[in-house]
C-alpha positions as a Markdown table, in Angstrom:
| # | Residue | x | y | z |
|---|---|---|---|---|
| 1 | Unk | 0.0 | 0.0 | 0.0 |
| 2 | Unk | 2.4 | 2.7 | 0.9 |
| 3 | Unk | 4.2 | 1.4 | -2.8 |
| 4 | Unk | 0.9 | 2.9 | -4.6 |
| 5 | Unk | 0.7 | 6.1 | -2.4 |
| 6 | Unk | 4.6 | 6.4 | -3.6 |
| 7 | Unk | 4.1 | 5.9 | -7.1 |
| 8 | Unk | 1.4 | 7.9 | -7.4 |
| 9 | Unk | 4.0 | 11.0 | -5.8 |
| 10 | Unk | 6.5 | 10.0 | -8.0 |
| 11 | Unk | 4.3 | 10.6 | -10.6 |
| 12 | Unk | 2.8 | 14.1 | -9.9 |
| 13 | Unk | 6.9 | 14.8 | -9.3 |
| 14 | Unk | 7.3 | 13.5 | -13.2 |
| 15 | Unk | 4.6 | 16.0 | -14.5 |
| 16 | Unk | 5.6 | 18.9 | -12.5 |
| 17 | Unk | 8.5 | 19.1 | -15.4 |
| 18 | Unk | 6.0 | 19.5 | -18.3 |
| 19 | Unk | 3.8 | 22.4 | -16.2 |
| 20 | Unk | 6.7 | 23.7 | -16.0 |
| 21 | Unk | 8.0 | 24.1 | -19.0 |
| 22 | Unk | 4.5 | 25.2 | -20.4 |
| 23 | Unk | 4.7 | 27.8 | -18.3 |
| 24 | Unk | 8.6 | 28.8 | -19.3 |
| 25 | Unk | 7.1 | 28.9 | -22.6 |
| 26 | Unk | 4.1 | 31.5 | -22.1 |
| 27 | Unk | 6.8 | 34.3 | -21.8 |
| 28 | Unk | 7.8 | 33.9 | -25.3 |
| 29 | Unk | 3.5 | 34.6 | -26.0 |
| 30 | Unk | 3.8 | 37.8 | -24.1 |
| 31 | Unk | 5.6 | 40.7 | -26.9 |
| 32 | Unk | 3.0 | 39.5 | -29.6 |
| 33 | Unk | 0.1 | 40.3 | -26.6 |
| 34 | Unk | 2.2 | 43.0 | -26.0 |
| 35 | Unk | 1.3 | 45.0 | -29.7 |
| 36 | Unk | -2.8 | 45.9 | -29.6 |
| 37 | Unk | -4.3 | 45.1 | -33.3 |
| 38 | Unk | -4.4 | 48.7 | -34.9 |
| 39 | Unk | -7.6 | 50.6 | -34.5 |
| 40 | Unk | -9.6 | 53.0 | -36.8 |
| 41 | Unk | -7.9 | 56.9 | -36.9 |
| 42 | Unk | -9.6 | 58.7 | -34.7 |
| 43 | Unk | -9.5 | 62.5 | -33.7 |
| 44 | Unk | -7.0 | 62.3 | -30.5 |
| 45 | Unk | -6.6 | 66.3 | -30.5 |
| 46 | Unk | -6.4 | 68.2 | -27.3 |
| 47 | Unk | -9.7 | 69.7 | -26.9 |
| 48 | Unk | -7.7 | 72.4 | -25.5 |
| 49 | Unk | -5.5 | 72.5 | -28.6 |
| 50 | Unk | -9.1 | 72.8 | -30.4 |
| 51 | Unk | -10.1 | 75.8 | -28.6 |
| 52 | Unk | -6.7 | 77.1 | -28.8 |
| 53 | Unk | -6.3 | 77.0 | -32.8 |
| 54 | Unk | -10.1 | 78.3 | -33.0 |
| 55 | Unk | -8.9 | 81.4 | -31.2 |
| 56 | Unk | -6.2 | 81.7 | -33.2 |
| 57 | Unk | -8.2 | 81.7 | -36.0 |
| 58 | Unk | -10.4 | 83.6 | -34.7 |
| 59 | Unk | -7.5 | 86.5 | -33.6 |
| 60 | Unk | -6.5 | 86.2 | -37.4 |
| 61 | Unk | -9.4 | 86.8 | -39.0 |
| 62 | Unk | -9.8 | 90.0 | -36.3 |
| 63 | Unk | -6.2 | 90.7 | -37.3 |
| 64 | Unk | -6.9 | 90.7 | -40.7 |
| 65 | Unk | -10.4 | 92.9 | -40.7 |
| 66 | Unk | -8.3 | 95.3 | -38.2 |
| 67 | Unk | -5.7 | 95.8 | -41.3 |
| 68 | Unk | -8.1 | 96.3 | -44.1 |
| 69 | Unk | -9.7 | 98.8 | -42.4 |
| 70 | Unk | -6.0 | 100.1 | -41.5 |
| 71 | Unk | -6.0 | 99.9 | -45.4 |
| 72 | Unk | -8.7 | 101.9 | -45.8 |
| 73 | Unk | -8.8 | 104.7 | -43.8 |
| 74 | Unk | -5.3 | 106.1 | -45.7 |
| 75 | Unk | -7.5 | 105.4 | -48.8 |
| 76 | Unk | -10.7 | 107.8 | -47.9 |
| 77 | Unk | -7.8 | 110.2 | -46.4 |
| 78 | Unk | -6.5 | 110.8 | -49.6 |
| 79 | Unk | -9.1 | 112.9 | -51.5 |
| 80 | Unk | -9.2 | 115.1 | -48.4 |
| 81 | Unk | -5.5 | 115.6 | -48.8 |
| 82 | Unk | -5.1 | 115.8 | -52.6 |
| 83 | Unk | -8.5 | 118.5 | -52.5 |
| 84 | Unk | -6.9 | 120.4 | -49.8 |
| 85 | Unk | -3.0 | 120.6 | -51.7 |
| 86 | Unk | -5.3 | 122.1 | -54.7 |
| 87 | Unk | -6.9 | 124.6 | -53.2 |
| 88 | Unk | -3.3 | 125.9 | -51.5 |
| 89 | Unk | -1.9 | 125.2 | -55.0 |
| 90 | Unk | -4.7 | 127.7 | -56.4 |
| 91 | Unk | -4.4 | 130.2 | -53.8 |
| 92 | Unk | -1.0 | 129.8 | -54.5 |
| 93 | Unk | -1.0 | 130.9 | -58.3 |
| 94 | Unk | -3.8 | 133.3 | -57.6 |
| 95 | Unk | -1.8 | 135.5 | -55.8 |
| 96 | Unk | 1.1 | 135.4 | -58.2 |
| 97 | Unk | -1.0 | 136.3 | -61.1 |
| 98 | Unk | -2.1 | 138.9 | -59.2 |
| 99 | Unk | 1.0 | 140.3 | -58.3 |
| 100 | Unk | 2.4 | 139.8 | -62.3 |
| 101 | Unk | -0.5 | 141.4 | -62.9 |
| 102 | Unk | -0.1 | 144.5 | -60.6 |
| 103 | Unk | 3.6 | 144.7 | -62.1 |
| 104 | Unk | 2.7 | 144.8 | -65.5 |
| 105 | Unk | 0.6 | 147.5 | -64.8 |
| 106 | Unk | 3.1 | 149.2 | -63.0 |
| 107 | Unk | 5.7 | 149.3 | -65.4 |
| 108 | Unk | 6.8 | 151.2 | -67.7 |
| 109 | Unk | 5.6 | 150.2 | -70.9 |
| 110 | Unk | 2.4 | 150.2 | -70.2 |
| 111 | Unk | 2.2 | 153.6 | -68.1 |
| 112 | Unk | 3.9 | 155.2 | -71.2 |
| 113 | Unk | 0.4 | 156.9 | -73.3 |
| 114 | Unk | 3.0 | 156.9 | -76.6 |
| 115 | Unk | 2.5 | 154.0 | -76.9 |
| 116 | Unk | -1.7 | 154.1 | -75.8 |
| 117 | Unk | -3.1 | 157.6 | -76.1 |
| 118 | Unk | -2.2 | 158.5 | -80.3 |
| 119 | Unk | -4.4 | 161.7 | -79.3 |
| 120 | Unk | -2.3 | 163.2 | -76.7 |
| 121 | Unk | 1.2 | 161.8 | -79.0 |
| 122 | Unk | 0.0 | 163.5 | -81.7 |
| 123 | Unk | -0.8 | 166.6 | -79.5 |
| 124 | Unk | 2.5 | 167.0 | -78.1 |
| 125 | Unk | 4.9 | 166.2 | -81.3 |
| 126 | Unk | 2.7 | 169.0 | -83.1 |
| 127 | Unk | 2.9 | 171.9 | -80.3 |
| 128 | Unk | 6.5 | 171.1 | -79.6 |
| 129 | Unk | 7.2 | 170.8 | -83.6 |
| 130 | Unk | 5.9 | 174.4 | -83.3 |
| 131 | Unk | 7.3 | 175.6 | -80.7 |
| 132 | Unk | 11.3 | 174.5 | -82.5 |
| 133 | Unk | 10.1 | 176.0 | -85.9 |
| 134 | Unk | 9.5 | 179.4 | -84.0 |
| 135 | Unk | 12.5 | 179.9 | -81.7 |
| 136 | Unk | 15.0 | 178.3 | -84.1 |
| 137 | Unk | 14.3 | 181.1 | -86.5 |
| 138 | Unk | 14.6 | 184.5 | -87.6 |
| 139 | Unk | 16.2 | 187.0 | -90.0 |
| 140 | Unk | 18.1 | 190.0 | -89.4 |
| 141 | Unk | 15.1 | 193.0 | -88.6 |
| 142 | Unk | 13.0 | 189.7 | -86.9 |
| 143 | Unk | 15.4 | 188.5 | -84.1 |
| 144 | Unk | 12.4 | 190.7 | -81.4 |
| 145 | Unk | 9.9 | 188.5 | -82.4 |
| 146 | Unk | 11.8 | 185.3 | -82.0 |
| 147 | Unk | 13.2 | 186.4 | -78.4 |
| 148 | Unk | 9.2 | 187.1 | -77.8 |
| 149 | Unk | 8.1 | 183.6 | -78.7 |
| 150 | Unk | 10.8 | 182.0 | -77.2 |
| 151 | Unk | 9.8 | 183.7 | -73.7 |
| 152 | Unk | 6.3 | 181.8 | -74.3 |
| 153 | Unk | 7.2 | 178.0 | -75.5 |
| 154 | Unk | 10.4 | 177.9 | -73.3 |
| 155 | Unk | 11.0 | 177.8 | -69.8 |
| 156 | Unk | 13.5 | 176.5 | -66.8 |
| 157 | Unk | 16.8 | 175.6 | -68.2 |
| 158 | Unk | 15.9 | 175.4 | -71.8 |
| 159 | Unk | 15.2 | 179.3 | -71.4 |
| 160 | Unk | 18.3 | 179.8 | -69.7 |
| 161 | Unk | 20.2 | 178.8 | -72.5 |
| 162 | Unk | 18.5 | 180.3 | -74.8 |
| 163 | Unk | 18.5 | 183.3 | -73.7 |
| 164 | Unk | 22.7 | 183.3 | -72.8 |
| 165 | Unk | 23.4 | 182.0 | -76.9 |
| 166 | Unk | 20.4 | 184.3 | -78.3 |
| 167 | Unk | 22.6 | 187.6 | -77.4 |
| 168 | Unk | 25.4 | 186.6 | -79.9 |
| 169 | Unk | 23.0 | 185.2 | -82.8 |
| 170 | Unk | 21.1 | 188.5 | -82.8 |
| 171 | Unk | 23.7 | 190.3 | -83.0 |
| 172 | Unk | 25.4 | 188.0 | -85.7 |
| 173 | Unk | 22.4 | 188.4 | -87.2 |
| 174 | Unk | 22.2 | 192.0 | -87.7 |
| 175 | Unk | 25.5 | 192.1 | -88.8 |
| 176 | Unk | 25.6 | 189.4 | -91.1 |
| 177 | Unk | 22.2 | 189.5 | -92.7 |
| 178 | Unk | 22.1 | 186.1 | -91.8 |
| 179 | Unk | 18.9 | 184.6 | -91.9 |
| 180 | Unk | 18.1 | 181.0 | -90.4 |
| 181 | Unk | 15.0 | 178.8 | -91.2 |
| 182 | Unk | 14.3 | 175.2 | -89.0 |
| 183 | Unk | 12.1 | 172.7 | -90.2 |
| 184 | Unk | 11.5 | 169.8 | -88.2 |
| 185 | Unk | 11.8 | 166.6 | -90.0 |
| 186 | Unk | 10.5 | 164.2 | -87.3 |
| 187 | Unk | 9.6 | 164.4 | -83.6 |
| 188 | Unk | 9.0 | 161.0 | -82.0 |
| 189 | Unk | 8.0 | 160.7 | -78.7 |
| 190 | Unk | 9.6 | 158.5 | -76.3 |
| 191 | Unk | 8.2 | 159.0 | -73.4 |
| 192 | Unk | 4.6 | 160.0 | -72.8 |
| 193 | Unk | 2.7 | 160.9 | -69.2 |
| 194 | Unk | 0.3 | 163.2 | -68.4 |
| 195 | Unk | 2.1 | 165.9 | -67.5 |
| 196 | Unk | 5.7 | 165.4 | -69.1 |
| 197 | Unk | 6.9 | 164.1 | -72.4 |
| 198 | Unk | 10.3 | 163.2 | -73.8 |
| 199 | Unk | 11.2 | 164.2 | -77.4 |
| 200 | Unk | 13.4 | 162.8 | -80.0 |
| 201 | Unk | 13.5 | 165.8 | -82.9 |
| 202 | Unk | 15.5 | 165.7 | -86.5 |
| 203 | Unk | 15.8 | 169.4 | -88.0 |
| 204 | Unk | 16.6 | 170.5 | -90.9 |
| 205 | Unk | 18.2 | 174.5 | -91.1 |
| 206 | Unk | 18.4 | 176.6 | -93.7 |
| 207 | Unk | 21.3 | 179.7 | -93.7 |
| 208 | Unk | 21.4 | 182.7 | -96.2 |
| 209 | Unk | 23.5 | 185.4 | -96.0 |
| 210 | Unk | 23.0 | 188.1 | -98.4 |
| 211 | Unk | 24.4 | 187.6 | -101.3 |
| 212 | Unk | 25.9 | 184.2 | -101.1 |
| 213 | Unk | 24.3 | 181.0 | -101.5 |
| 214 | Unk | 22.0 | 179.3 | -99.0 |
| 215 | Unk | 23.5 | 176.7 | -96.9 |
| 216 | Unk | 21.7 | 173.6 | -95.1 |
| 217 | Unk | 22.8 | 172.0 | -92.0 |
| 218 | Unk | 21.2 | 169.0 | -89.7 |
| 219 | Unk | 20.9 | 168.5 | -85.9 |
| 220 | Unk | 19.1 | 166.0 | -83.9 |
| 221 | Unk | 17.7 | 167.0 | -80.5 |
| 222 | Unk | 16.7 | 165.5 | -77.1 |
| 223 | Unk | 13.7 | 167.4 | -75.9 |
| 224 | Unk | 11.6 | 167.5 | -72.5 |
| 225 | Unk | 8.6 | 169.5 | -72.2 |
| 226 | Unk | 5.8 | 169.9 | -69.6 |
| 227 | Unk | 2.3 | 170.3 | -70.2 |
| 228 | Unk | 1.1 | 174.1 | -68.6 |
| 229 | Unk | -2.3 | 175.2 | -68.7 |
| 230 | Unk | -2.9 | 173.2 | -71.2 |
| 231 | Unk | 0.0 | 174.0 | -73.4 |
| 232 | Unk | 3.1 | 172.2 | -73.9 |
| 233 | Unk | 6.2 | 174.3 | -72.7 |
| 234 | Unk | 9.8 | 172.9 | -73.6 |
| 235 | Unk | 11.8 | 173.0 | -70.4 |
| 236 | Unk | 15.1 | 171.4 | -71.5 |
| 237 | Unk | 17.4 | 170.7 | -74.8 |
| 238 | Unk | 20.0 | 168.6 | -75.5 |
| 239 | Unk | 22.2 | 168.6 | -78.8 |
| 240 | Unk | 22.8 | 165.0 | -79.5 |
């Protein structure tokens, strides 16, 4: 009896190998238990990450309206500033036409009637045309009458000097029998204003002594005169 009870440990020893080794063996099972079977893709975001790239997108698109209207408000500016440049701009040229204007008017040219009033020219080249003819001539018994009109188309330093060479010519007149006659050939006028005008006169004189032959001589004169009580007096000569 206690050979069975024996065997029968003997033989639970003998299989305690195999269990064994069945059990060595499960390790090797373990890596491929180890590695799940793959599973469909799914969405693993961070719902934070979610909220965080939505305001993100969010500050974008606010970032991006925020620079078109940037965009824009330089845009409306611009007419303002270009309407406001042309108005200074016109102002601007205004005031210099203005002042060309007032210039032009001022000068010269334009305050010179020669070239404006023919009337008043004409006036003055005839009465001063006159006035040459008359004191520029005379014969030997009419020297009085000369020195007489002289004293009335002459005055200031034009009379002056007439009267210091008109002693010698009447003299030389009476002695000589000289007789002179001027004709003006042209008088232009230069200068014309309403109360003063400058002359440019071309005469012509003709000499005689009795009993030789008559002689001719030119001269060219710069002439001022003034305009008196409605007359034009000669107030200086210059032999040019």
């Amino acid at each position: 009896m206690n050979t069975d009870v024996e065997a029968g440990k003997a033989t639970g020893a003998a299989e305690t190998p195999e269990e064994t080794g069945d059990t060595a063996r499960r390790p090797e099972e373990t890596p491929a238990a180890a590695h799940p079977a793959p599973t469909p893709d799914t969405d693993t975001t961070d719902p934070t990450d979610k909220a965080t790239s939505t305001d993100s997108d969010t500050t974008d698109s606010g970032s991006d309206t925020t620079d078109s209207d940037s965009d824009a408000a330089p845009a409306r500016r611009w007419p303002r500033v270009l309407a406001g440049v042309l108005v200074v701009v016109l102002l601007a040229a205004g005031a210099v036409m203005y002042a060309v204007g007032r210039q032009l008017r001022d000068t010269p040219a334009t305050s010179n009637l020669a070239l404006t009033d023919s009337a008043a020219t004409a006036q003055v080249a005839g009465e001063v045309t006159n006035a040459l003819g008359k004191v520029f001539s005379y014969s030997p018994g009419g020297t009085a009458a000369t020195k007489a009109s002289a004293q009335q188309l002459l005055a200031g330093k034009a009379l002056q000097q007439y009267a210091a060479l008109f002693g010698q010519v009447e003299k030389q007149a009476a002695d000589q029998k000289l007789t002179l006659t001027t004709h003006v050939v042209r008088a232009g006028v230069t200068r014309l204003t309403p109360d003063s005008a400058h002359l440019l006169v071309f005469l012509d004189q003709v000499y005689e002594r009795e009993g030789k032959a008559a002689g001719k001589a030119a001269a060219q004169l710069s002439v001022t005169a003034r305009l008196r009580e409605g007359h034009w007096t000669i107030v200086e000569i210059t032999s040019r």
